[in-house]
N, C-alpha and C positions, 0 to 999 in steps of 0.2 A: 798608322794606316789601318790597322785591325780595328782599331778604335774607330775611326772613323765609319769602318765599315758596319761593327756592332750598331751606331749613331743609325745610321742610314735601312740600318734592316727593322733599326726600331721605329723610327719613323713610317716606311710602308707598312708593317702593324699597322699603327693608328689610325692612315688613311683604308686599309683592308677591314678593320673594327667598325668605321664610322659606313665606310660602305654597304657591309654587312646588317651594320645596325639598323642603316635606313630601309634594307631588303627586307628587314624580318620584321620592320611596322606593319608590316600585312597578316601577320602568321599570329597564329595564338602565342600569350606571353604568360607562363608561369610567373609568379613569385613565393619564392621556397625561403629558405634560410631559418635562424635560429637567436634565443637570445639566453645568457645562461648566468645562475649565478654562484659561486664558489665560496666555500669555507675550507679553510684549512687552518687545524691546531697543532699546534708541537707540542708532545707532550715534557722534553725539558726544556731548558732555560738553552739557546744556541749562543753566539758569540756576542760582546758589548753589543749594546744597543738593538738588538734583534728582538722584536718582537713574537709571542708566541703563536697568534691570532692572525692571520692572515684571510684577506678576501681580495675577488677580483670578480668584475663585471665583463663579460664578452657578448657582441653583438657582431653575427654573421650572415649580411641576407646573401641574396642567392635569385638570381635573374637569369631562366633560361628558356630561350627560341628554338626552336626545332620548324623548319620549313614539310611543307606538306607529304612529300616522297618520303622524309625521314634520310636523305641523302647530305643535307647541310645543319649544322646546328652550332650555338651560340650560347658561352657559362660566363657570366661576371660572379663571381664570389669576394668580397672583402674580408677581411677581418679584425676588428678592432679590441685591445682588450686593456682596461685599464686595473692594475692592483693597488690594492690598500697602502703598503708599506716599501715596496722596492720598483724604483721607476725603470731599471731595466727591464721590468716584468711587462710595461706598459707596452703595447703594440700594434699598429699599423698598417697591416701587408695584403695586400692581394694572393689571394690562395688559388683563384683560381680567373684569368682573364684570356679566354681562348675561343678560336673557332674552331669546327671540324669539318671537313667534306668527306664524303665516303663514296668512292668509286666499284667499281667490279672485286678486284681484289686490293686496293688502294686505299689505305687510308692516311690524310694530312691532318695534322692538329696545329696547327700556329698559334702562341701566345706563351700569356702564363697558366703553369698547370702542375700539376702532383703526380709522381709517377711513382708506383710501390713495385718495388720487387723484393721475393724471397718467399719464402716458405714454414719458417721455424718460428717458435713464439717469442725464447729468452733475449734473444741476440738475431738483428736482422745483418748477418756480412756484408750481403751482395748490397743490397739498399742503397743506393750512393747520389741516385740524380737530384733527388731534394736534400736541403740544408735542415737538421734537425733543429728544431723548436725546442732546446731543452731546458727552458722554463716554465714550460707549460705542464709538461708532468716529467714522472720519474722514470717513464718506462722509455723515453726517447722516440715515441712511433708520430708525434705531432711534427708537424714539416710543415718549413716556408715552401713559398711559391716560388716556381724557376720559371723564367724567360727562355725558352726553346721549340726549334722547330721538331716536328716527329714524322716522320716516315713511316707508317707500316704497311708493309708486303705480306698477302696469304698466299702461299706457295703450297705443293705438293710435300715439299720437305719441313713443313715447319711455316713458326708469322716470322718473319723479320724485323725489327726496329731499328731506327737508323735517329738520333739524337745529335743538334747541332744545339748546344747549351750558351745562351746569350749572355757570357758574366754569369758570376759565381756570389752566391749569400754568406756572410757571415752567421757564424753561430751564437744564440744569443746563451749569455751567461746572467744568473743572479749577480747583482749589485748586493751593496756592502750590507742594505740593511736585508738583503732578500736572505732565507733559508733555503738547506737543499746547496750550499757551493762550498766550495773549496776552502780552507781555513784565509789562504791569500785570496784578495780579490783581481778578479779577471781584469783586463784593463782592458775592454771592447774597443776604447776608442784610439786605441794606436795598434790595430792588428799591422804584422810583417806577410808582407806576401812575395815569396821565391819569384814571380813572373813579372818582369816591369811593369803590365796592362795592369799589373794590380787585380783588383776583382773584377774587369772589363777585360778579360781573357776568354775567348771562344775556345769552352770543352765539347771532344767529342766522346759520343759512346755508340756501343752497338750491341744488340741482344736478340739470340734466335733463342724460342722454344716450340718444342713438341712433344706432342702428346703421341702414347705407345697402347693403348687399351689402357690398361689402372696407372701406367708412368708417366709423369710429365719431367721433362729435362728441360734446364735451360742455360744456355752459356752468356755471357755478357762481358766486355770490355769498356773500361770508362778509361780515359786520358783527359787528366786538366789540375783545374786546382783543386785540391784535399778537401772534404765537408766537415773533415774531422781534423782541427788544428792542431796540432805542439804546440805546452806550455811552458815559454820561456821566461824563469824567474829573470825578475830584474830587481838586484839590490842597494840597487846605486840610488835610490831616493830615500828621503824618511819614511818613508811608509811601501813595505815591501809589495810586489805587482806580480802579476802571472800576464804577459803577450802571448798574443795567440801569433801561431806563424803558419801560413797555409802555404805549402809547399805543389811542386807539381807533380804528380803521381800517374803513375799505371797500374790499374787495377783489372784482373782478370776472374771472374766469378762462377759458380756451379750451383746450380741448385738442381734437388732430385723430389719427387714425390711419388711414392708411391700408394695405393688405396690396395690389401687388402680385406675385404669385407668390410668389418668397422676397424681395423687398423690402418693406422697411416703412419709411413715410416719418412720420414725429412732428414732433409742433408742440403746444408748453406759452405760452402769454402770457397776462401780466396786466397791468392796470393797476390801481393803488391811493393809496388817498389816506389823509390822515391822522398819515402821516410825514412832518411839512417839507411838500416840496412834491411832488404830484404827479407817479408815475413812471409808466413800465410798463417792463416786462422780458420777454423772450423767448429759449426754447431752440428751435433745429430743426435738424432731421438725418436721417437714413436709417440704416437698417441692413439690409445684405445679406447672405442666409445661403446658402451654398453645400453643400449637401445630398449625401454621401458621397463626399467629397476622396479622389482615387487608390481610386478603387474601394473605397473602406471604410466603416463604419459611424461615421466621424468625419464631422461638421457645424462648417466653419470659418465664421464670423460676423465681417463687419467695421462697423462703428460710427463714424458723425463725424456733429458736434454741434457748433452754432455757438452762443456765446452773447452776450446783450445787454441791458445794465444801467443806465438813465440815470443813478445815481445811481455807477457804478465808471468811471472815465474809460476803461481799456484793460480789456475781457471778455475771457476766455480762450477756446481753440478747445481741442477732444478728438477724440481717435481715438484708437479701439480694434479689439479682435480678441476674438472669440468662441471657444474652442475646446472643442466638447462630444463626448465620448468613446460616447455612447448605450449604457453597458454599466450591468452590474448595482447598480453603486459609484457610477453617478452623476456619473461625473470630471467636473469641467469646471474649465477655464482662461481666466481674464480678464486682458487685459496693454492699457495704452495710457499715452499722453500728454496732458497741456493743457498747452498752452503759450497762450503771449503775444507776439504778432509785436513789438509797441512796445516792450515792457521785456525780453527774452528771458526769462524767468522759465518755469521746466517743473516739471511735478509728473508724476511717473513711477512707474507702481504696476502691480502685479503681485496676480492673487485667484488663487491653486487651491483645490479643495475635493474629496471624496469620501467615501462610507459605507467604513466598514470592517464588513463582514459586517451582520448585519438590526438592531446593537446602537449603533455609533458612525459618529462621523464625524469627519474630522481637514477644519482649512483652513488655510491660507497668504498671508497679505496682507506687502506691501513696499511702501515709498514712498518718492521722493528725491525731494526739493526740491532744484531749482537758481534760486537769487535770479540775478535779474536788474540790468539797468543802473541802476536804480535804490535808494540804500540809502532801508529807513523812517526817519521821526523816531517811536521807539518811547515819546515824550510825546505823537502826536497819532495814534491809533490810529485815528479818523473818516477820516483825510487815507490810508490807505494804497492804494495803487495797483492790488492783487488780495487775492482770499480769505487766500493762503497764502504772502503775502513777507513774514510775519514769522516762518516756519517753516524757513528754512535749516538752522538746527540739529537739525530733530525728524525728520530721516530713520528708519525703524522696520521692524522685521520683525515681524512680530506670529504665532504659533501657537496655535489652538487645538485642545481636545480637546470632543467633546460627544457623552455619554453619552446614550441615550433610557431613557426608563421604560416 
């Protein structure tokens, strides 16, 4: 029946889209979007058959209506991305297929769309409505597109959000020949999911914030199925597997921010059930930006974040550095560390970025893994001691180019 209903809501979508669509042939029509091209090198040799050279082409235009009041508007986003070497990397997805109306204090969004929440840089907790895209990079902040309706209330007390989630995304994983995964390979294509709908399970969520003078608070509840699966070894084949298993969860979330002056103090916790046993988890930290270093139009930013997992025995700490050029090109440079006082274990990375003229923009990511005092047992990937001590080998430089339209 739920099924059926998902079916039927999706449906009046499409006739609301083509409605829409034919309303806004009158209305001026943007076309935005991008085309981008990526290298990425390892600098050791990763597992048989891995190549160390990886590239991928992504092309994401971007079509958007806005009616004359500025009260209706209309986002088709695609996104397509093909890779050199591991065809799970390959991809497909609508990022963004949605309309909006905006009332008095009302606002509707219906379709598909991206919704970011949180605060902190290392680790986003609260994050949960989009399915992470964790092929795309290493930091995990890339996200599929979700099917959902949105509610938002401006009140006196705060905006209110109100989330009806149309079916749930899988999480994509590197393939056998892709770098950056697991020593076992994922097996995508037999994920277990706790809810009979399968991935056609209508989640809900809900999230009030407000602002206090320099505080902004936000609380948030998500109920449905997990973004973040359990990897269940299966050894019963010749060739060892990791399933994913999306369970049903309740998650309840906090975020804090505070401004002041040039400090900003962040705080991300949750607690969630659903997975085993009962966790919660938490990031906090500061970041202080020091406003025209040596008399100049440079902004150096420094960054530490503590973090806390009941379910990973030693959390990693980070600190970083901000460095933003405030010129036409948009420079900016990101460099820091996590490490692990218990296992000495450091992930060491490096982000630059800049436009080149009103047309491009180049970036520069690096990352070195130093494993620690501890080696893994790469048969029990549940039991490992951090996010990234099975990544010794996938130190990377990665370049991109990206073209606007």
């Amino acid at each position: 029946m739920l099924q059926d209903l998902i079916q039927r809501i999706t449906k009046i979508q499409v006739i609301l889209f083509c409605l829409l669509f034919n309303y806004f042939l009158k209305a001026e029509v943007d076309y935005l979007g991008d085309f981008s091209f990526e290298g990425r090198y390892f600098l050791e040799d990763g597992f048989l058959f891995q190549e160390n050279f990886h590239s991928s082409f992504t092309f994401s235009p971007e079509i958007y209506f806005e009616s004359d009041d500025g009260k209706k508007s209309f986002t088709f986003k695609p996104k397509l991305r093909n890779d050199s070497q591991d065809e799970e990397r390959d991809l497909i997805d609508i990022q963004e297929l949605h309309w909006v109306l905006t009332g008095n204090a009302v606002e509707s969004r219906i379709g598909i769309r991206k919704e970011f929440w949180g605060v902190t840089e290392t680790f986003h907790r609260v994050d949960i409505i989009n399915q992470t895209d964790s092929v795309e990079s290493f930091d995990g902040e890339d996200k599929l597109g979700q099917p959902m309706i949105n509610i938002s209330l401006e009140t006196l007390s705060g905006s209110i959000d109100f989330f009806a989630l149309l079916g749930s995304r899988e999480r994509t994983f590197a393939g056998r020949f892709g770098r950056l995964r697991t020593p076992i390979v994922v097996d995508t294509d037999h994920p277990i999911y706790e809810s009979g709908a399968k991935n056609k399970r209508m989640d809900f969520a809900i999230r009030w914030v407000k602002f206090f003078d320099n505080l902004e608070m936000g609380l948030s509840h998500f109920s449905g199925t997990t973004r973040e699966p359990e990897l269940i070894e299966d050894l019963s084949t010749l060739t060892p597997r990791l399933i994913p298993k999306y369970n049903i969860i309740d998650q309840t979330g906090l975020e804090v921010l505070y401004i002041l002056g040039g400090l900003a103090i962040k705080l991300e916790a949750i607690t969630r059930s659903g997975q085993k046993d009962r966790f919660s988890a938490i990031t906090s930290g500061f970041e202080y930006t020091q406003i025209g270093i040596f008399k100049s139009r440079l902004d150096l930013g420094w960054i530490i974040e503590f973090n806390h997992d009941d379910r990973i025995e030693n959390s990693p700490t980070s600190l970083g550095t901000r460095l933003t050029f405030n010129n036409i090109a948009d420079t900016q440079i990101l460099a820091g560390i996590l490490w692990n006082d218990n296992t000495n274990e450091k992930s060491t990375f490096l982000e630059a970025s800049g436009r080149i003229g009103d047309c491009c923009k180049l970036s520069l990511e690096g990352i070195v893994f130093s494993k620690g005092s501890q080696k893994p047992n790469i048969l029990d990937i549940q039991k490992y001691k951090s996010p990234f001590e099975y990544l010794e080998n996938e130190d990377f430089l990665r370049l991109e180019f990206i073209y606007y339209l």
